[in-house]
N, C-alpha and C positions, 0 to 999 in steps of 0.2 A: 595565388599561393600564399600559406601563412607566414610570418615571419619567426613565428613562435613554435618551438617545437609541441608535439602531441602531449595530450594528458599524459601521465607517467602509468597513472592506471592499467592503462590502456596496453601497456607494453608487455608486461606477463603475461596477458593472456596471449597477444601475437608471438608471442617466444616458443610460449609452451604449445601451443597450436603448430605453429612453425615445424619444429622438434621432433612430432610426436605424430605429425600428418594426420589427428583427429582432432575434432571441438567435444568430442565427448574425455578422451583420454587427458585434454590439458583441464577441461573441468574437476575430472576427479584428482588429479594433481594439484589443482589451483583451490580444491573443495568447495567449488559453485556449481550450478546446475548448467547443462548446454547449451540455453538459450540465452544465457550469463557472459559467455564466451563468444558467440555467435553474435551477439547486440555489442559488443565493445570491439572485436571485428570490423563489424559494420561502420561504428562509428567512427575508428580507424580508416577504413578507408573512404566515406564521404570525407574526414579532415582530409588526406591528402589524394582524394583526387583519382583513386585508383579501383578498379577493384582486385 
């Protein structure tokens, strides 16, 4: 487990994904493409461990 919290970056997108129960719908909100959202997800949940 890390000791350090997750990139910050990384958080908008889990929010707005979250929110919004699409990677395509938090892209056009966040104005990046869905695989944008989908790869910082991911690396989200490799850092903690989940998917």
């Amino acid at each position: 487990m890390h000791t350090t919290p997750p990139p910050i970056q990384w958080l908008p997108a889990f929010e707005s994904a979250a929110r919004l129960l699409s990677f395509r719908k938090a892209a056009d909100e966040l104005c990046v493409s869905p695989p944008a959202i989908s790869q910082q997800i991911k690396s989200l949940e490799e850092y903690i461990g989940v998917s």
